[in-house]
N, C-alpha and C positions, 0 to 999 in steps of 0.2 A: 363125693358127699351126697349124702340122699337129701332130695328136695325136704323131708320132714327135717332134720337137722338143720339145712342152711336157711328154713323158716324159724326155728327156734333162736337160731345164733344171731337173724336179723332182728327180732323180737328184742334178745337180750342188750344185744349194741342201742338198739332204738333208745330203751327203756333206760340203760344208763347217761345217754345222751341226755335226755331226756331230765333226769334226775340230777346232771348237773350244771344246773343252771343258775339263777342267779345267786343260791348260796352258798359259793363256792368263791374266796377271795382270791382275786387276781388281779392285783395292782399287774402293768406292767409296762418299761420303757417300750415308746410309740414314737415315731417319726413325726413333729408337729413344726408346720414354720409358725413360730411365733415372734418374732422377732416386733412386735408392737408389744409383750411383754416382760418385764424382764426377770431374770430368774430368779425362784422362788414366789413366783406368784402364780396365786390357785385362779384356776377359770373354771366356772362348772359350764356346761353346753346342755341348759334341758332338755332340747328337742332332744339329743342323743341321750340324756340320761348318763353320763358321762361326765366323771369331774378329772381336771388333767394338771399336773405339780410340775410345772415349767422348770425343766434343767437349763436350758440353754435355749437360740434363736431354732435349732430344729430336734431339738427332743424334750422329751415330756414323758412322767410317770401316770398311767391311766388307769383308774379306778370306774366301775359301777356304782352310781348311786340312784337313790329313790328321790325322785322333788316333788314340787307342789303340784296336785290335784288341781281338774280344772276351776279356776276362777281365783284359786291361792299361789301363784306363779307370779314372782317377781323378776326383775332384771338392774343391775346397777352394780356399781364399785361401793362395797365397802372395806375393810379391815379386821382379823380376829383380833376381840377385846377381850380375850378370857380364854384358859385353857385347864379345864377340870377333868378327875378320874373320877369315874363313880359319881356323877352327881347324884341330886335329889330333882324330883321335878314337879313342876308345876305348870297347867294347862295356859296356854295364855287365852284372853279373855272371849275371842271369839268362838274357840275351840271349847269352853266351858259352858257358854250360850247355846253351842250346835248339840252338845253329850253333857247336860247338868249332873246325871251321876257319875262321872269321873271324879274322881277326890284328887284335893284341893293341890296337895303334894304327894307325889310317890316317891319314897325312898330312892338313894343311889344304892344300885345293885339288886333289887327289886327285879323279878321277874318281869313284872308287869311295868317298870320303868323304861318306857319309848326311849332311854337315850342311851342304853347301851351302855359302855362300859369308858365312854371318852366323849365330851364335848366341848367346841370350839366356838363359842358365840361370838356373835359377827354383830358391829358395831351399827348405831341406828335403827334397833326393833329389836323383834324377839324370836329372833330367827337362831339357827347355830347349825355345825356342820356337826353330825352326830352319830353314832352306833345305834345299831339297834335290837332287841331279842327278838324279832320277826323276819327271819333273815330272808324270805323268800318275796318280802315287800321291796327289795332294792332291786334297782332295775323299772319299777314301775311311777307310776305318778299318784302318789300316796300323803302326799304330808301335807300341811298346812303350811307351806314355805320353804319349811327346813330342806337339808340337804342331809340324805339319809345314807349311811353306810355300815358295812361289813364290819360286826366286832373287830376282825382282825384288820381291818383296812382301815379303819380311822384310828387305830393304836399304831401301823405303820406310820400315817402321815403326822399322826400328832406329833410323835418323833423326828418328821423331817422339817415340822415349821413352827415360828414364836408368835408370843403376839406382837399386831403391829404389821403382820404379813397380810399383801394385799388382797382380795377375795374380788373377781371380776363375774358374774351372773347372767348368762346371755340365753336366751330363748331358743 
């Protein structure tokens, strides 16, 4: 193989590596001791960016998600209180003070509606675990709290939890 070739072919491998990244869903079973959880309960891990769907004391289903930007980073146990398709949305109110021209509500299904195509609101605030149209924002520290994920990745888990299911939030 001539040196021009196997530079091009490293180029090509590079560039698709490259390209897929974080918007690319892949939930996937992960080896986790959790046995301080019990199953079916969601743990997000911000520092990793990482939300994990506790099967049993040492496995777990592992997702990429997007959380809260510095100074909007929360931690604590709460519960999904709510489980919608397509919502409609509406900025909460510090997010409305930082950007006044965001409008008030943005349709469910909405291009421009931050919550994707599934959201799971978590009890105590106004936070939710959610989809997003900006798919190359998960993976990063982006939100004002929320827990941001892969259109296809929060339609997976919406399917694997109810409300009522525990939600554990750790830094």
């Amino acid at each position: 193989m001539s040196l021009k070739i196997a530079v091009a072919l490293a180029a090509t491998i590079g560039a698709g590596a490259l390209m897929s990244s974080a918007a690319e869903a892949r939930p996937e079973m992960v080896g986790m001791r959790a046995e301080n959880y019990s199953p079916g309960t969601i743990v997000v891990k911000t520092a990793e960016r990482r939300l994990y769907l506790i099967l049993d004391s040492g496995h777990a289903m592992r997702y990429p998600v997007g959380v809260g930007k510095a100074g909007k980073q929360w931690a604590g146990t709460t519960q999904i209180d709510g489980k919608y398709r397509n919502p409609a949305w509406s900025p909460p109110a510090e997010l409305k003070r930082d950007k006044p021209s965001i409008p008030n509500v943005i349709p469910g299904g909405s291009p421009q509606n931050p919550m994707g195509v599934a959201a799971m609101t978590l009890a105590g605030g106004e936070y939710a675990i959610h989809g997003t149209n900006v798919p190359g924002s998960v993976g990063g520290f982006v939100s004002y709290g929320c827990i941001r994920m892969l259109n296809s990745d929060i339609t997976d888990l919406y399917q694997r939890v109810s409300v009522g299911t525990t939600v554990v939030v750790t830094r």
